[in-house]
C-alpha positions in Angstrom: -2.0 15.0 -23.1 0.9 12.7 -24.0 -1.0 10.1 -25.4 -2.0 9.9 -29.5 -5.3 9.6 -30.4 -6.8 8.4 -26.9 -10.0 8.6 -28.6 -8.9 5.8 -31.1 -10.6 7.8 -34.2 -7.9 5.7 -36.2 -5.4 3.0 -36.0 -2.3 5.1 -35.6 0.0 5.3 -32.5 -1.2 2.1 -31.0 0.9 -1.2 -30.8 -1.8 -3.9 -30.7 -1.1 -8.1 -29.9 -3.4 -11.0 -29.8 -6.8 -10.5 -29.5 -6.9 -6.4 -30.4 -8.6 -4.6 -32.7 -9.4 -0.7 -32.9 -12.4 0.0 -34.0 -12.2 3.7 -35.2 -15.7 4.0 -35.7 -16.7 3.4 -32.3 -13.6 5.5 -31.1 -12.5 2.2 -29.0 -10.0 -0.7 -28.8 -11.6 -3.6 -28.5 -10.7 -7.6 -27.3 -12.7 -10.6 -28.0 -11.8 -14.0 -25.9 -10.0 -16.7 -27.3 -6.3 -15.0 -26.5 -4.3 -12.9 -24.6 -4.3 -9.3 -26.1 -2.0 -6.2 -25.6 -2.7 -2.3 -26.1 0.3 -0.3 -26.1 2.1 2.8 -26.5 5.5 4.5 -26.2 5.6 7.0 -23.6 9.2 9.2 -23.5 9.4 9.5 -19.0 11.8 9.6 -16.5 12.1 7.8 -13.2 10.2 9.8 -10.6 7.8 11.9 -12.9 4.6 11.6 -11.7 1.9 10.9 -14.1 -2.0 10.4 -14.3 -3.8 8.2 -16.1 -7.6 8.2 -17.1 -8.8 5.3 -19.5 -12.5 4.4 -19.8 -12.7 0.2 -19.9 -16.1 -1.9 -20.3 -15.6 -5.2 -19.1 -18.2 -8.0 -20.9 -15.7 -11.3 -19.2 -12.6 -12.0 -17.9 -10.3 -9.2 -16.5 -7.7 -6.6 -17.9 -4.5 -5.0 -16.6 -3.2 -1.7 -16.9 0.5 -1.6 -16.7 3.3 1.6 -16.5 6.7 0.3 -15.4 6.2 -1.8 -11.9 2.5 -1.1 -11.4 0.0 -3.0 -12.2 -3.9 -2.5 -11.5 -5.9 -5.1 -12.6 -9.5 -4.6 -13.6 -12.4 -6.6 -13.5 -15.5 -4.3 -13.8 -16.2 -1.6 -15.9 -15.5 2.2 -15.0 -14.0 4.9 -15.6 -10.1 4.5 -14.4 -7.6 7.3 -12.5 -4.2 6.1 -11.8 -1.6 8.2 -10.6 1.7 6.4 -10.8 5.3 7.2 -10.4 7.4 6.3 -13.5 9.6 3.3 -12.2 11.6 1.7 -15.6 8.5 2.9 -17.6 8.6 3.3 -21.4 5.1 2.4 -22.5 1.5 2.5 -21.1 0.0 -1.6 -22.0 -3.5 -2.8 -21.5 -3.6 -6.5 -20.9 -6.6 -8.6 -21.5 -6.4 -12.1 -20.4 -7.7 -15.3 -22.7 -11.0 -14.9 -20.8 -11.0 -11.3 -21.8 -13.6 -9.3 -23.5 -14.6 -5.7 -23.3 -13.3 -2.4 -25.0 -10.9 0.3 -24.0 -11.7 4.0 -24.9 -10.7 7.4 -23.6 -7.3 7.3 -22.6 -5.0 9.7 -21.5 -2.1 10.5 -19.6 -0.5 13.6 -18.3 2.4 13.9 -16.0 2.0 16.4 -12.9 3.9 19.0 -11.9 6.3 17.8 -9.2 7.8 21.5 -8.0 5.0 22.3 -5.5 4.1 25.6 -3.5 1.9 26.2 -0.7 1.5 29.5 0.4 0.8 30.3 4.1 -1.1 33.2 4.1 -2.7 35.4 7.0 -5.7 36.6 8.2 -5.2 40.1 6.0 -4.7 37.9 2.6 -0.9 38.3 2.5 1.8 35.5 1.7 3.8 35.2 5.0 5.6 31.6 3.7 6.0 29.8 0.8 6.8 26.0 1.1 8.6 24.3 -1.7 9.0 20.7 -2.0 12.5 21.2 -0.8 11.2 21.9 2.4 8.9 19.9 3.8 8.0 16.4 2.6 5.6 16.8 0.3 3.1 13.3 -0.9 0.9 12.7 -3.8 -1.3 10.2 -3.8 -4.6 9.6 -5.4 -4.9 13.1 -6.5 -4.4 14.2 -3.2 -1.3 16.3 -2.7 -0.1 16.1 2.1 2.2 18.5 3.0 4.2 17.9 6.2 4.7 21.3 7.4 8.0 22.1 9.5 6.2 25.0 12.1 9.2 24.8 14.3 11.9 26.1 11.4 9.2 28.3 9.8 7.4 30.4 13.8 9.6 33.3 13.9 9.6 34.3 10.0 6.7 36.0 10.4 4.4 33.2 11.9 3.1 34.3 14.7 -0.6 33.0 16.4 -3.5 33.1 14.1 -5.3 31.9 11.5 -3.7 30.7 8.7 -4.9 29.7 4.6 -3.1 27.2 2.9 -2.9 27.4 -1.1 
């Protein structure tokens, strides 16, 4: 996990603004109304790299953002949050709770996924006949859901033949 203390058991590695507070007892941020309030922290990415996001928010008024680089979601009911989102000019994670805005943040975390995918084609017998890379076929991650545009014409021939076939 590349985020420091997601649990908030104390005040270190979070930037807070406005209406903020981290209540390390509780193991949450918290923001009352009466001001904007920001939660942030640093995170060292590149263009590209994608990343997942989990963060627990409760939601008592008004409505929060969650922000890395260009995307935004914004929230307005409590839950338990999974972004995936490619880093675009990110350098920090932010929470965003309007002037309306009260509720608490807990749980966060973030982890950037692998982007050199596989999938193996294998045959009826259990064997690898193909391996596809991401340099082969276009390959889209979205939601946690990884589609793989396969190219059967370049691959029939190197031992593809009729049949059933397993993706992994």
């Amino acid at each position: 996990d590349t985020i420091k203390n997601g649990g908030f058991n104390t005040t270190l590695h979070w930037a807070l603004s406005g209406n903020f507070t981290i209540n390390t007892s509780l193991g949450r941020a918290t923001k009352t109304t009466g001001g904007a309030g920001i939660l942030s922290q640093p995170i060292g990415t590149s263009d590209g790299v994608l990343w997942r996001f989990q963060i627990d928010i409760t939601v008592s008024s008004g409505s929060f953002s969650f922000t890395f680089g260009t995307t935004t979601h914004t929230i307005t009911s409590t839950g338990n949050y999974d972004f995936w989102i490619i880093a675009d000019t990110a350098t920090a994670m932010y929470v965003v709770g309007n002037g309306a805005a009260s509720g608490y943040v807990s749980n966060v975390s973030a982890v950037p996924a692998n982007d050199n995918f596989e999938v193996a084609i294998i045959n009826e017998a259990g064997t690898t006949v193909h391996t596809i890379t991401n340099a082969d076929s276009e390959m889209l991650f979205v939601g946690g859901f990884l589609t793989v545009s396969i190219p059967w014409q370049t691959i029939v021939g190197g031992g593809i033949d009729g049949g059933c076939y397993t993706l992994n």
